[in-house]
PAKOLVEX-849356 format. One record per residue: x, y, z of N, C-alpha, C, O in turn; residue in one letter. Coordinates in pm, whole numbers, padded with zeros to 5 digits, always signed. Atoms other than C-alpha are relative to their C-alpha. Layout:
N
XYZXYZXYZXYZA
...
***
This chain:
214
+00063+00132-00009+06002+01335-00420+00048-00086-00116+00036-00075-00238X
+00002+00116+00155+06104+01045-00614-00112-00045-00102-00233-00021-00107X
+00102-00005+00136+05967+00935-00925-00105-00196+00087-00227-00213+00086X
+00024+00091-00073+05934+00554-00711-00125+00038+00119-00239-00008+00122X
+00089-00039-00131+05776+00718-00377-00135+00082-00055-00236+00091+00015X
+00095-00090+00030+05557+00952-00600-00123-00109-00049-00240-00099-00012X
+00070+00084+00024+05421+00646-00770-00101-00044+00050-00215-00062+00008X
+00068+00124-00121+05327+00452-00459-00106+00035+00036-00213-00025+00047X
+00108-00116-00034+05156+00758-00359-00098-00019-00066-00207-00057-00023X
+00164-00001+00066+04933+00773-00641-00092-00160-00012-00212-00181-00027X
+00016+00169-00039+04884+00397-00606-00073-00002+00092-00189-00040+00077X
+00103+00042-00149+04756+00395-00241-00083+00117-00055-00172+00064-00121X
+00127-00081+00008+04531+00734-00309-00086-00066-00113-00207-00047-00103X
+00162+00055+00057+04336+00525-00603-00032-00106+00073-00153-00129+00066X
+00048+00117-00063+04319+00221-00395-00106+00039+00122-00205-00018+00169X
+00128-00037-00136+04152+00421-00106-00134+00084-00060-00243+00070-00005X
+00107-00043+00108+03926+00626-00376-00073-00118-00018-00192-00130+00009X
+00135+00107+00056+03803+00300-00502-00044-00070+00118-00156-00119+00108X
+00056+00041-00086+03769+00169-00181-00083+00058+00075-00135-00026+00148X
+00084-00109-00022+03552+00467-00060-00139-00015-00098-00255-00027-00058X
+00100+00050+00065+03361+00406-00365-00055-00096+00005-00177-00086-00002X
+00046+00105-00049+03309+00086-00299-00117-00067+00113-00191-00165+00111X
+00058+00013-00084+03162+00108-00015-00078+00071+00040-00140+00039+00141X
+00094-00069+00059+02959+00397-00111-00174-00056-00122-00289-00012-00125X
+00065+00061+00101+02780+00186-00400-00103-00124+00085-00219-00160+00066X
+00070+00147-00030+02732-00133-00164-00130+00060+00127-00208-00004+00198X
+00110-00090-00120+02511+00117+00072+00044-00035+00196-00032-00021+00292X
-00082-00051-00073+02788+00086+00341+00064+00156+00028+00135+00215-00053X
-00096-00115-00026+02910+00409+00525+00206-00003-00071+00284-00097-00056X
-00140+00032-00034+03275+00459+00443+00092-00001+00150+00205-00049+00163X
-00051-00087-00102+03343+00605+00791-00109-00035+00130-00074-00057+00246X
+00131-00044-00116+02989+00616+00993+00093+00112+00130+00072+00074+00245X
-00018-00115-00019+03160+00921+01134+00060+00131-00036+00102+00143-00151X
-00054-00138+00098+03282+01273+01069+00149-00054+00002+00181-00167+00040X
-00134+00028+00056+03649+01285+00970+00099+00033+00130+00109+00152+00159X
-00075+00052-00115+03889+01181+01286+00084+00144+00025+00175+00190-00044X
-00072-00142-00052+03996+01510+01461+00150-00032+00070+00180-00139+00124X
-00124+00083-00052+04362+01519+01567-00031-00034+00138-00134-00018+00202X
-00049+00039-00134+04528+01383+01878-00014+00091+00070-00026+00207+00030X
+00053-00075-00132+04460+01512+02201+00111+00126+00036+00092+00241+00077X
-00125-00060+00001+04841+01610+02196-00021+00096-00093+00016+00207-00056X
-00029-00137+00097+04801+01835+01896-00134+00060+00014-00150+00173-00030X
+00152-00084-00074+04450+01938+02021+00047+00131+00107+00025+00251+00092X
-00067-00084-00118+04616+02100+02328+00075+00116-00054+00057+00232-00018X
-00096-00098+00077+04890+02268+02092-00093+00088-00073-00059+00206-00071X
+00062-00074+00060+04587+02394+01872-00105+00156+00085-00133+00273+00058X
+00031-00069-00119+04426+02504+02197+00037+00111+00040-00053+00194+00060X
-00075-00046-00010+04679+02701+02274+00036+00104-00052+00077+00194+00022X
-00002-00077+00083+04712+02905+01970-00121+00085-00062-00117+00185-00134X
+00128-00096+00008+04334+03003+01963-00036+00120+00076-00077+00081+00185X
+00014-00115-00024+04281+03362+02057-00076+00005+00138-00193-00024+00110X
+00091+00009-00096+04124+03381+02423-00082+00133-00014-00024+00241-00016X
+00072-00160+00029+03866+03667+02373-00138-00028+00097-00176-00142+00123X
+00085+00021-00045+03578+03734+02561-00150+00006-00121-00156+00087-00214X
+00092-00015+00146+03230+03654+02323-00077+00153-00016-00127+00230+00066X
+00049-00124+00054+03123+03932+02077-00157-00032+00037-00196-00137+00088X
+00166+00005-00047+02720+04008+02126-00074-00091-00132-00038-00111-00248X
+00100+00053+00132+02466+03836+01916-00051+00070-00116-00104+00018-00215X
+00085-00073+00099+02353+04123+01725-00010-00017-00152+00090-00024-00224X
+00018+00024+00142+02244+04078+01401+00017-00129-00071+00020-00150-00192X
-00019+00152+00036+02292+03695+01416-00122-00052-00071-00236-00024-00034X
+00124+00100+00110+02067+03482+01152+00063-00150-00044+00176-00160-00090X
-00022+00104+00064+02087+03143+01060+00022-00014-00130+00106-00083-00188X
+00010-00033+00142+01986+03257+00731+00161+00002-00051+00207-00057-00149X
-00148-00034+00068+02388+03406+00737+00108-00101-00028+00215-00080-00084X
-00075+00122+00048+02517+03050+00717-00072-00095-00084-00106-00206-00044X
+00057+00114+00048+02364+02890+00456+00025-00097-00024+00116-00108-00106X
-00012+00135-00014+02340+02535+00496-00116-00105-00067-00228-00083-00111X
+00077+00101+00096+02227+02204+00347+00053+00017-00157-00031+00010-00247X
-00015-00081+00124+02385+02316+00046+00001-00128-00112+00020-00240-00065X
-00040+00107+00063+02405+02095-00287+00089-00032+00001+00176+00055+00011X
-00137+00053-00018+02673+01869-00279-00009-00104-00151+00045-00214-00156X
+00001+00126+00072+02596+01692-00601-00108-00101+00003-00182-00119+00100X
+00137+00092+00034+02344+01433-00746-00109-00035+00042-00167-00144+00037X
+00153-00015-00043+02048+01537-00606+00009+00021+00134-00096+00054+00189X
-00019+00047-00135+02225+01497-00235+00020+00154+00056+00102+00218-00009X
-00047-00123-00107+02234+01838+00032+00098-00061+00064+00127-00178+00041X
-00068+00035-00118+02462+01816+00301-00079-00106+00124-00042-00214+00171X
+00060+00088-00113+02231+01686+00560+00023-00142-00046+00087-00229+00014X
+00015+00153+00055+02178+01381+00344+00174-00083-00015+00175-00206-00016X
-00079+00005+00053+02553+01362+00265+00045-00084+00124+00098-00195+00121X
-00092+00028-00128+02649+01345+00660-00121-00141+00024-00080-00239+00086X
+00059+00123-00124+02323+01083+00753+00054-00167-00068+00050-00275-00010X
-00051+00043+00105+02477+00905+00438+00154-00090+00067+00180-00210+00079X
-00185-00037-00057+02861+00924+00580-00050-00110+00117-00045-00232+00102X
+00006+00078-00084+02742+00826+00935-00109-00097+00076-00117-00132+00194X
+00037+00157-00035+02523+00546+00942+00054-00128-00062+00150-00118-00139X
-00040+00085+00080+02569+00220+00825-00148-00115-00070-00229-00158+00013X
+00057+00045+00064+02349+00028+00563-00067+00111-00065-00124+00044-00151X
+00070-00171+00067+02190+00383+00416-00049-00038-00114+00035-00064-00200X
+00085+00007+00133+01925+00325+00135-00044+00163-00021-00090+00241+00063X
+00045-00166+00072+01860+00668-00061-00087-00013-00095-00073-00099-00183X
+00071+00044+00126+01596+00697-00278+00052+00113-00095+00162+00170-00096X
-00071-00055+00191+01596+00883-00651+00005+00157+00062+00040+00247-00014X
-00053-00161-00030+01617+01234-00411+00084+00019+00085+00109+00123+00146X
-00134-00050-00122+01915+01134-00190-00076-00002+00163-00005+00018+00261X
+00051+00002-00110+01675+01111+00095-00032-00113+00092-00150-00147+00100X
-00015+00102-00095+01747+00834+00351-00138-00085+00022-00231-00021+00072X
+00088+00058+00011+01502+00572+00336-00020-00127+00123-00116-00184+00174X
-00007+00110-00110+01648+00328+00583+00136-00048+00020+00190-00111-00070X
-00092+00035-00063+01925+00265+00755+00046-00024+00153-00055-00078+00198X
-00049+00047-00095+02106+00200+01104+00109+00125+00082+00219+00141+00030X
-00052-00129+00018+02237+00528+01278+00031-00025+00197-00067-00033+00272X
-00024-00042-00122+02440+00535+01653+00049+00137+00033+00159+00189+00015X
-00088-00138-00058+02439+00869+01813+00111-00006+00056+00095-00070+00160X
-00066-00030-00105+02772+00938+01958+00017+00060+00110+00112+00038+00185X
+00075-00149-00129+02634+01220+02215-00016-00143+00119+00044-00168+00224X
+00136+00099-00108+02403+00927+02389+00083-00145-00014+00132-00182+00092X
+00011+00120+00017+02498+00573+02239-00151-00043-00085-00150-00142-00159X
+00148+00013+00034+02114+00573+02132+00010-00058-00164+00107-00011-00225X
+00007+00114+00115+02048+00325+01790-00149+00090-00005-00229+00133+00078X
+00100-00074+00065+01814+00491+01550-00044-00018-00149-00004+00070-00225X
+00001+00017+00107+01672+00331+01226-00104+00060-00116-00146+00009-00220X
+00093-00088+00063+01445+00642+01127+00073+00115-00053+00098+00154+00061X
-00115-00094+00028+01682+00929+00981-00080+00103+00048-00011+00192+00100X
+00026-00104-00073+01420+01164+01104-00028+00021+00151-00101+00105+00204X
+00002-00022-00139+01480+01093+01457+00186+00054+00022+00241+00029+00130X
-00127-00069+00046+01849+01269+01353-00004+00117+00007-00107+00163-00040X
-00035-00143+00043+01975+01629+01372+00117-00046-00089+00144-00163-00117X
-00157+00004+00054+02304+01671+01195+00050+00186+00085+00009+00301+00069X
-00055-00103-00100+02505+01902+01458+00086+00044-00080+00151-00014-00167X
-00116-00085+00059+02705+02204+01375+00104-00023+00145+00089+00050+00243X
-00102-00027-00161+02986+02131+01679+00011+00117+00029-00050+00166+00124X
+00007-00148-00050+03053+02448+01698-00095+00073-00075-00074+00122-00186X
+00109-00080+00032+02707+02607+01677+00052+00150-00089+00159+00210-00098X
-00037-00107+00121+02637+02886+01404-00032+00121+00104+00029+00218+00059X
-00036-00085-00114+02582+03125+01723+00100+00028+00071+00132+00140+00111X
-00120+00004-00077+02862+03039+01890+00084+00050-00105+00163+00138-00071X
-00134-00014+00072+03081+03067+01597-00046+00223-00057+00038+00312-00064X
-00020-00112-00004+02911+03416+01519+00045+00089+00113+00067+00210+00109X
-00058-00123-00089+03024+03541+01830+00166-00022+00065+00248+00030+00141X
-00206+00043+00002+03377+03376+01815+00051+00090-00118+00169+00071-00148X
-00071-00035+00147+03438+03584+01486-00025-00005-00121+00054+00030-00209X
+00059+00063+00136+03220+03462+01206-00102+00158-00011-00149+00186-00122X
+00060-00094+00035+03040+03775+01236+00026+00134-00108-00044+00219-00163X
-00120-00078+00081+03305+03956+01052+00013-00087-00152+00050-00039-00259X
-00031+00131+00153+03329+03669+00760-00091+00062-00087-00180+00142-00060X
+00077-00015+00104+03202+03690+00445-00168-00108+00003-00193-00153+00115X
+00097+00091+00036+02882+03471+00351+00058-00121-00054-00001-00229-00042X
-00053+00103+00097+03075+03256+00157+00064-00081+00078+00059-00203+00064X
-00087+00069-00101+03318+03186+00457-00083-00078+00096-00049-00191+00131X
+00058+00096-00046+03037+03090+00656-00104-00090-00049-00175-00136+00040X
+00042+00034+00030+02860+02923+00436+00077-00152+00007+00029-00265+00021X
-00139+00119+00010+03195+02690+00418-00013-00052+00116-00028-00173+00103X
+00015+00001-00169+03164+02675+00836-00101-00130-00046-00063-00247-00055X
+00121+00070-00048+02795+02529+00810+00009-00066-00085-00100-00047-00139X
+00032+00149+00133+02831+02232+00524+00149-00062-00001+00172-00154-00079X
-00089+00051+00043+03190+02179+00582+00022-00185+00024+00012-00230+00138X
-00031+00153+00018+03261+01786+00520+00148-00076+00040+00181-00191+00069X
-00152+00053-00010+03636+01791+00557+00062-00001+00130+00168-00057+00157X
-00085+00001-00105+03675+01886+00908-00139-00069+00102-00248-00106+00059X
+00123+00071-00075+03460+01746+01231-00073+00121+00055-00049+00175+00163X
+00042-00104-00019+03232+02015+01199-00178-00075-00019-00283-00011-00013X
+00157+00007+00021+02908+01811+01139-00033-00132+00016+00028-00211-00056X
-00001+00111-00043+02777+01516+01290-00181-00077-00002-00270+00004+00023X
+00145+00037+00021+02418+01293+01247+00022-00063+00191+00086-00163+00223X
+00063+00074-00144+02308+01247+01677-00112+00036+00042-00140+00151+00009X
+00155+00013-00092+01969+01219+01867-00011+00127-00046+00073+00214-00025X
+00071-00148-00034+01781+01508+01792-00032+00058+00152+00025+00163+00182X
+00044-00051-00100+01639+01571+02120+00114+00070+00069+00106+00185+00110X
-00106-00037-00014+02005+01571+02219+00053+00129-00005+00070+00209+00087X
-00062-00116+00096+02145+01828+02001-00079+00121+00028-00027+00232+00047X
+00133-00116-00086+01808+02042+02118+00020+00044+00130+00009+00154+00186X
-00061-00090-00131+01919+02069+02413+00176+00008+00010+00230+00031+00119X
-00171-00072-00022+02324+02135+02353-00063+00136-00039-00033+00220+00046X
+00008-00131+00048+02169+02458+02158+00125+00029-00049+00197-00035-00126X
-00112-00113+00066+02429+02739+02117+00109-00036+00092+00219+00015+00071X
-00098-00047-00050+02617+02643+02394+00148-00061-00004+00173-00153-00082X
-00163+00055+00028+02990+02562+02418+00052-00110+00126-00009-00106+00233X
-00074+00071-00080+03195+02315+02610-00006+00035+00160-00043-00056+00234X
+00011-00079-00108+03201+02512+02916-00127+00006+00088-00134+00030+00209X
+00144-00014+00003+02826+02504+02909-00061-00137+00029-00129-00170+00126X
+00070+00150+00050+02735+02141+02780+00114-00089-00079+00206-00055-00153X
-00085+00097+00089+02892+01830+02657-00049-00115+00004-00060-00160+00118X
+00034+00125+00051+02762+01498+02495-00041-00042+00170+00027+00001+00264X
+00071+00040-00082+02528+01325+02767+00073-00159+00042+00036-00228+00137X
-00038+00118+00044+02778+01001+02641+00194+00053+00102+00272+00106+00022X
-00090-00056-00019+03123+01093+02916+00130-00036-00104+00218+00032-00157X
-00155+00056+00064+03370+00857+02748+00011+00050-00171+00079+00001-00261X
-00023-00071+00151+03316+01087+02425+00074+00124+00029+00156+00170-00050X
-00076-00139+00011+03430+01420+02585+00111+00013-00075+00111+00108-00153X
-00081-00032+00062+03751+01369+02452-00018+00019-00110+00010+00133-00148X
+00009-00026+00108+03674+01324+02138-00119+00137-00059-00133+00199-00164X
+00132-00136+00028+03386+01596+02125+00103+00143+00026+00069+00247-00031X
-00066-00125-00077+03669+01862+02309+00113-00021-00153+00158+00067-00226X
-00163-00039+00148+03958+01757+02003-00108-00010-00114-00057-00067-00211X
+00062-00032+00096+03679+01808+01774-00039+00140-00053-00037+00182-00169X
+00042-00163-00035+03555+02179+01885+00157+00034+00021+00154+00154-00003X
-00134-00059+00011+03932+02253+01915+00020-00005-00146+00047+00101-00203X
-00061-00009+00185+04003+02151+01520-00070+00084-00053-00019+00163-00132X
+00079-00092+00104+03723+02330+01393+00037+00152+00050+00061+00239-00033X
-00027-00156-00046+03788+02657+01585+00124+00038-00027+00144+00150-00076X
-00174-00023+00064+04184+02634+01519-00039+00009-00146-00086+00121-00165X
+00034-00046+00078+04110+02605+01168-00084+00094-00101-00064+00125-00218X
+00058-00167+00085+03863+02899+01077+00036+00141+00083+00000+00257+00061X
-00085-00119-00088+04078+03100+01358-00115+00081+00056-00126+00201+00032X
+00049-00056-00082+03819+03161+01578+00021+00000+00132+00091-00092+00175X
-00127+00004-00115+03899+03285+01947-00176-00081+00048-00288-00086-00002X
+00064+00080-00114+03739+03065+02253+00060+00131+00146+00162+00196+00169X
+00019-00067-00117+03618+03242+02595+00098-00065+00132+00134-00182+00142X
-00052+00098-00095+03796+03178+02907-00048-00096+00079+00032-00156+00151X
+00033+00131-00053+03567+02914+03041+00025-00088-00083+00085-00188-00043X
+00023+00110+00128+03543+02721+02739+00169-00024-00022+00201-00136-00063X
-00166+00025+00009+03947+02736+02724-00008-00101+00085-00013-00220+00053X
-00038+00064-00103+03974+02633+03068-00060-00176-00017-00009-00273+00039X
+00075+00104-00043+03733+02353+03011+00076-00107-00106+00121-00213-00061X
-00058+00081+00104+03878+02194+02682+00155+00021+00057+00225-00064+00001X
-00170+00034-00041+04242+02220+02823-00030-00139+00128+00037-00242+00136X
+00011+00100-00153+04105+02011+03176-00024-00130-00107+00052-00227-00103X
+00073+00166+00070+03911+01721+02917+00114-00019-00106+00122-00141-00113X
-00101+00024+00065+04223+01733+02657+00109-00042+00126+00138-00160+00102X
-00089+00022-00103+04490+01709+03001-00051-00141-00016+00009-00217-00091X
-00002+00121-00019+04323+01405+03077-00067-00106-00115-00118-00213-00080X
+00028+00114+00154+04232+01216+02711+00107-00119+00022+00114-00211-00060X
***
C-alpha cells in the first residue's frame, strides 16, 4: 500500500468515526439498523458453503449457555446498545435505558415510541443455533453469538412478533413484512456462514428459493 492511498484511508476511517460519533451525541441512530448483510449474490455463495446437516437434539439446551445483554460499556448492555443503534431520536437516561424514542419494526412495518413494546431478536435463535452446532462451542463462543454487534445477528422488532417467530428457522417462519424476506434470508445466511454453522434441508431449500429471487 502506498504511503498516499494509506493516508486517505486513515482520513476517510476518522471522518466516518467522527461522523458515527456525531450522530451518537446528537441522540440520532447512526444506522437505525443492524449492520447491512451482504448481497443476495454472495448470500447464495455463502449458502452454498454451509454444511447441510440434519438438526442435532435439544438436549441440554439453556439460555443461560449464551449469555446475553452483556456490558458493552458506560453503563449500556447490549439490548440497550441495539434499541440505541436502531431507532431514531433515542434519549437514555444516567443507566443507558431508553427513555424515548421512535422505533420501526422491520418484521411488521409497526412504529413504536415505547422501547418496551421491543424484543431485540437473536436471527438465528439461541435454539436453533444450539442445534446447528453451538452445542459443541465454548461459552465464550456463544456468548459472542448472543451480543454480537458486528454481524446482523440482532435486531430491535415488535415483540409480539418475535414471540411468535420463537426457535424457528426460515423454513418454518419469516417476518410477517414479505418485501423483507430477502433481506431477513441474506441475514440468517451471514450469521450462520460466519460461526460455520450447518442449515437443515428445508431451511436450505427455502433460503436458496427467497435469495434466487432477491
Amino acid at each position: 500500500m502506498s504511503k498516499v492511498y494509506a493516508r486517505r484511508v486513515s482520513v476517510a476511517a476518522g471522518a466516518a468515526t467522527a461522523l458515527v460519533c456525531t450522530l451518537m451525541l446528537s441522540g440520532q441512530s447512526a444506522q437505525a439498523a443492524p449492520p447491512s448483510p451482504p448481497s443476495a449474490a454472495t448470500a447464495r455463495t455463502y449458502l452454498a458453503e454451509i454444511k447441510e446437516q440434519a438438526e442435532g437434539p435439544q438436549d441440554g439446551y439453556s439460555r443461560d449457555k449464551f449469555p446475553h445483554w452483556i456490558d458493552q460499556g458506560n453503563s449500556c448492555n447490549t439490548r440497550e446498545v441495539v434499541l440505541k443503534r436502531d431507532g431514531t431520536d433515542v434519549q437514555q437516561d444516567g443507566s443507558c435505558a431508553a427513555v424515548s424514542g421512535k422505533w420501526v419494526s422491520a418484521y411488521d412495518d409497526a412504529t413504536w415510541t415505547q422501547a418496551s413494546d421491543l424484543d431485540i431478536d437473536h436471527v438465528i435463535p439461541l435454539s436453533e443455533a444450539w442445534k446447528s452446532g453451538a452445542a459443541q462451542w465454548t461459552t465464550e463462543r456463544r456468548q459472542e453469538l448472543a451480543n454480537d454487534l458486528t454481524h446482523s445477528q440482532l435486531i430491535a422488532v415488535t415483540d409480539n412478533v418475535n414471540q411468535g417467530k420463537g426457535d424457528q428457522d426460515p423454513a418454518e417462519w419469516l417476518p410477517p413484512k414479505t418485501s423483507y424476506h430477502c433481506e431477513y434470508a441474506r441475514m440468517w445466511v451471514w450469521v450462520k456462514h460466519v460461526y460455520g454453522m450447518t442449515a437443515d434441508a428445508p431451511e436450505k431449500a427455502t433460503l436458496k428459493k427467497i435469495l434466487d429471487a432477491c
